[in-house]
N, C-alpha and C positions, 0 to 999 in steps of 0.2 A: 373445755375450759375447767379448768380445778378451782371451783368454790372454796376451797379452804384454803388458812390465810393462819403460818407459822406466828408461832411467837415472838419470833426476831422481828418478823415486819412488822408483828403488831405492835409492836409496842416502838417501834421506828416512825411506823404511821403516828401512832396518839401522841409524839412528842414531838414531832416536827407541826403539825396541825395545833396543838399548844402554843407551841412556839410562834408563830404565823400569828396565830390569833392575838396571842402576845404585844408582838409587834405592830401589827394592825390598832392596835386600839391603843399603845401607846403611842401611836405618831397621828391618831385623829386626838387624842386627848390633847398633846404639848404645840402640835404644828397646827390645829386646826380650833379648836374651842377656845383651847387657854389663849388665843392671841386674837377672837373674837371672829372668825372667822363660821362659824355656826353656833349655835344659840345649844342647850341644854336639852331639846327636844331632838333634835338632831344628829346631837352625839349618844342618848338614849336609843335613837331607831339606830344609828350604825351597829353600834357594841349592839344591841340584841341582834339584826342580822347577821353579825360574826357570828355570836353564840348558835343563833340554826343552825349555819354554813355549817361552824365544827360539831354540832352536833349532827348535823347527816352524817357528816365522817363517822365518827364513833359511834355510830348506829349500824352501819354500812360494814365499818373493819371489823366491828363484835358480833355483827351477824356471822361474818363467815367467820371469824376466830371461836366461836362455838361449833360450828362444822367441824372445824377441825379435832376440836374436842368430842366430836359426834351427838351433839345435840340438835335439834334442829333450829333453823334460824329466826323461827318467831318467839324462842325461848329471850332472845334478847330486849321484849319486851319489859321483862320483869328485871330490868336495868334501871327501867327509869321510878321505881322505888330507891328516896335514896340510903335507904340504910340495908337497902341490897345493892347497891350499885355502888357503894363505898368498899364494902367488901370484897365482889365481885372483878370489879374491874381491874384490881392490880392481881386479881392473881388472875385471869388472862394474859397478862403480859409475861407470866413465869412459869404454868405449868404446861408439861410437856402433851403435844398430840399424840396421837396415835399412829407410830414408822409403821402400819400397815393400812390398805385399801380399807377405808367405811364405807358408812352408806353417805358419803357426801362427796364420793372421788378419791383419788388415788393420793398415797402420801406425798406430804412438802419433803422436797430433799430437807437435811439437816442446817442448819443457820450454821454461815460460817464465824468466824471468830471476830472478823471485820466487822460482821454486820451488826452483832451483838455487842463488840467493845462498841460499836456507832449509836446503836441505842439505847445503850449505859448513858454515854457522856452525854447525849442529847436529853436524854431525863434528867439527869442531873444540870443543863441547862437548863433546861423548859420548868423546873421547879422557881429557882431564882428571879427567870424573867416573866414568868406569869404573876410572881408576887409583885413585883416591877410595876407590870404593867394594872393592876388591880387596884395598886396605890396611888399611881397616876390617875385611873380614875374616878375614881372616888375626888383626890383632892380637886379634878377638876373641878367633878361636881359640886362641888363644895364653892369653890371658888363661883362657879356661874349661879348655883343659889344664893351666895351671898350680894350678887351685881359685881361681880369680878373687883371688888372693893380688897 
């Protein structure tokens, strides 16, 4: 099995996994709180279980997307500093591996053009609807602090 995980996919994984999250929390915010359907405490434990959920992911895809850069994968601790992790993580998504054998396995063929126009356009989704959905909850919350008034 090949631990190491191209740039195309990674950055295919972090926007689609975005996106999900995204979506997830805008349809427990609008379909499920705002219509009283759980309380304020409960939409807090959902949205932070999405956020582990995706954040296993992005733990998990940057571990091995520094393999592929040939660092090792506990390097990806020092992610969760965020003014290392603000920097760091987009250019994961952009710089190139290394087209020959490391020490983490054998090279990712090249990302085809498919894959990469797919996770262009899906970043450029996943930017809009995580705003989307962020401002959904928030004004939830807002709305359930104030007694949905």
């Amino acid at each position: 099995m090949n631990r190491r995980l191209g740039a195309g996919s990674y950055l295919l994984c972090m926007s689609l996994s975005v996106i999900v999250w995204s979506l997830l929390t805008a349809l427990a915010c609008t379909e499920f709180a705002a219509k009283g359907r759980v309380g304020l405490s409960e939409l807090n434990f959902f949205v932070s279980a999405l956020g582990v959920a995706m954040g296993s992911v992005f733990y998990s895809a940057s571990a091995r997307r520094l393999m592929d850069l040939n660092f090792p994968g506990w390097t990806v601790k020092v992610l969760a500093f965020p003014i290392i992790g603000v920097v760091v993580l987009p250019l994961l998504c952009f710089l190139s591996g290394q087209r020959w054998t490391n020490d983490f396995g054998p090279a990712r063929p090249p990302s085809s053009f498919l894959k990469i126009a797919s996770a262009l356009i899906l970043l450029l989704v996943a930017i809009p609807v995580c705003r989307w959905a962020l401002l959904a909850y928030f004004q939830t919350r807002l709305l359930l602090l104030n007694g949905g008034n």
